[in-house]
N, C-alpha and C positions, 0 to 999 in steps of 0.2 A: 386681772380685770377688776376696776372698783365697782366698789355696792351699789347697789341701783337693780331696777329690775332688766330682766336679762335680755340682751341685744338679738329682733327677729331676725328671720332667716328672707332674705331679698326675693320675693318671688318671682325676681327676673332670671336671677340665679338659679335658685330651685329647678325652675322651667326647664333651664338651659341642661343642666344636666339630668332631670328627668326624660327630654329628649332625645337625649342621646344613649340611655340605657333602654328607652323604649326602643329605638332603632337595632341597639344590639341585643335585646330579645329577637325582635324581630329575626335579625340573620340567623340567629341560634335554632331558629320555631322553621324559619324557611329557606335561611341559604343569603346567599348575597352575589352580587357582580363584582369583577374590580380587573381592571387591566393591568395584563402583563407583559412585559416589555422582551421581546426579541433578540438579545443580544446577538446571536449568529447571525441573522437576517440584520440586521444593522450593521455590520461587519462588513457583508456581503454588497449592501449599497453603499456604503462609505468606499468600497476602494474601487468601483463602478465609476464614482464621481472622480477618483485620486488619478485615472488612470485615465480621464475626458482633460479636456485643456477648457477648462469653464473661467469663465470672472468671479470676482468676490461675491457682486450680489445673486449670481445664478447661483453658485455653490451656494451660500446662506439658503436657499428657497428650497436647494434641493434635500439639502442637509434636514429642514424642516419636513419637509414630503417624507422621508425616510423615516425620521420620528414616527409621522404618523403611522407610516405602512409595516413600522416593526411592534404598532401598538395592538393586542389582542384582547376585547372584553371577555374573560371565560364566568362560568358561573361556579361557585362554590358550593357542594351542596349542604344543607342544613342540616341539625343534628335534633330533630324533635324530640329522640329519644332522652337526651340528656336533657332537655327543658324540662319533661315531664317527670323525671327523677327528681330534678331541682323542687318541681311544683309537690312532689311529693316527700320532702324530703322532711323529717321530725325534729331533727337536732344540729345545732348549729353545727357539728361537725362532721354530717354531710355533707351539709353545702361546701364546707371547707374540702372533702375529699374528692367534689365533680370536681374545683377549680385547680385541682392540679392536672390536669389533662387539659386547662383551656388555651395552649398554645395550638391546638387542631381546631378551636372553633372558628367561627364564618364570620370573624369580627375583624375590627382594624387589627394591626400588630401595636398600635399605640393607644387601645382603647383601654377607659380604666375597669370597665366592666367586673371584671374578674376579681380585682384588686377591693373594686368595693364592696364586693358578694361576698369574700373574704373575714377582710374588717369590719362588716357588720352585715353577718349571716346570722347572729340573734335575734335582729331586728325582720332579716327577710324571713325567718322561720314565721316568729310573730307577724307579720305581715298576711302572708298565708293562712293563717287561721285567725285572721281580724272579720270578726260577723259582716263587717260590709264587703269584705273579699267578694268576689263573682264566683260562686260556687258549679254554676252549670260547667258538663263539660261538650256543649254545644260545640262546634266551631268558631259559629259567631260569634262566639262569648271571649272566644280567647283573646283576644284582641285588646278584649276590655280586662281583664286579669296581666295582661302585660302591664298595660297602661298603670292600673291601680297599684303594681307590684315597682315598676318606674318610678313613682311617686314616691312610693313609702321607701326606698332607697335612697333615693334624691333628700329624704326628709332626713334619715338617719347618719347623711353625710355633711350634713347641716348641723345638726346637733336638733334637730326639731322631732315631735311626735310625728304621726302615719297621719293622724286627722288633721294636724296642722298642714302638711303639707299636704296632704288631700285638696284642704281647704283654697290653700295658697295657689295651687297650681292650676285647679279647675279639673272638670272632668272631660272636655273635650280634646280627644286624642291629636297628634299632631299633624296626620293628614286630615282631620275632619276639619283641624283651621285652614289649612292651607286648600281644600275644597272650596269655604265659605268665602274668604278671602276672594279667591278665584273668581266665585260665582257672583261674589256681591257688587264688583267695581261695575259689572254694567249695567244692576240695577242701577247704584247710586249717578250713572253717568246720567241713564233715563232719566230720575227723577232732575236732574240740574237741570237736563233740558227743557224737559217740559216744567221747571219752576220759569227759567230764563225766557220761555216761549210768551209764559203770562205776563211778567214784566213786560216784554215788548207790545204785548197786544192794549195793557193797559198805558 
C-alpha cells in the first residue's frame, strides 16, 4: 500500500456483513428455520411418475410438484446458552474455545460467523466491554447488544475501530429498516397524491 492516509472501510460493505452477523446472532440467541429436503419421499414420487405413461411437459410439472412436496420447513433450535458464555466471555481465548463446537449452531453451514469470531475474538472481547456496549440484561435490550456486537465485528474485519464502524453503520437494526421502509412507501405515496391533487386544482 503507498503512503497516504489510510483507505475507509465502505459502509455499504460494513452494513452488508454487519447484517449478516446480526442475523446469526440472532439464530444462535433464538433458533432458525431452514428446509429439508425428502430424499425417500422423492424417490417414492419419482417412480409413481416412471411407472404413469405421462408426456414431457406433464412429467416436468409433476417432477416440480414433487420437489415441492418432498420440501419440509423444520425449526432449529437456538443455543442461548452459548450466546451468553460468548457475552460473557474475558479473554480471547474463550471466544476461541465456544467456536470449536460451531458446527451444531443454528446458522448457515456456509456462514462466516464463526470464522470471524475466531480471527478477531480480541476485538469482540473488547467490544464487550466498550462503555457504549448496552449493559442491561433486559430482554429488550438484547437485541440491541447483538446489533452493537454486529457492528464492532463488521468493523474489525475491515481493519476499522468499533466507533468507526459504529458510526458507519448507523444504529438502526435491520428489521427496524426494513419496518420503516415498509411503513413509509404509503405515506410517501399519500403525500404524491395529495401534492398532484393541488396541482390539478391549481
Amino acid at each position: 500500500m503507498g503512503a497516504g492516509r489510510p483507505q475507509k472501510a465502505d459502509p455499504g460493505a460494513l452494513y452488508a456483513v454487519a447484517h449478516q452477523l446480526y442475523w446469526d446472532f440472532r439464530g444462535l440467541a433464538e433458533g432458525r428455520s431452514r428446509y429439508w429436503f425428502d430424499q425417500k419421499k422423492y424417490a417414492e414420487l419419482s417412480r409413481e411418475m416412471e411407472e404413469a405413461d405421462l408426456d414431457l411437459p406433464t412429467v416436468d410439472f409433476y417432477k416440480r410438484e414433487a420437489i415441492a412436496e418432498s420440501r419440509t420447513l423444520i425449526r432449529i433450535p437456538g443455543e442461548p446458552d452459548v450466546l451468553k458464555e460468548l457475552l460473557r466471555a474475558s479473554t480471547p481465548q474463550a471466544v476461541r474455545d465456544l467456536c470449536a463446537d460451531a458446527r451444531n449452531w443454528p446458522i448457515s453451514p456456509a456462514s462466516m460467523f464463526p470464522v470471524y469470531l475466531k480471527e478477531h475474538a480480541s476485538d469482540f472481547v473488547a467490544a464487550t466491554n466498550d462503555p457504549r456496549f448496552p449493559r442491561s440484561d433486559r430482554p429488550s435490550n438484547r437485541l440491541k447488544q447483538l446489533w452493537f456486537l454486529s457492528r464492532a465485528l463488521a468493523g474489525a474485519v475491515f481493519g476499522v475501530k468499533t466507533r468507526t464502524a459504529i458510526n458507519l453503520v448507523g444504529s438502526m437494526r435491520p428489521e427496524q429498516v426494513f419496518h420503516e421502509s415498509r411503513d413509509g412507501k404509503p405515506a410517501r405515496k399519500q403525500r404524491k397524491r395529495r401534492h398532484k391533487s393541488r396541482v390539478d386544482i391549481k
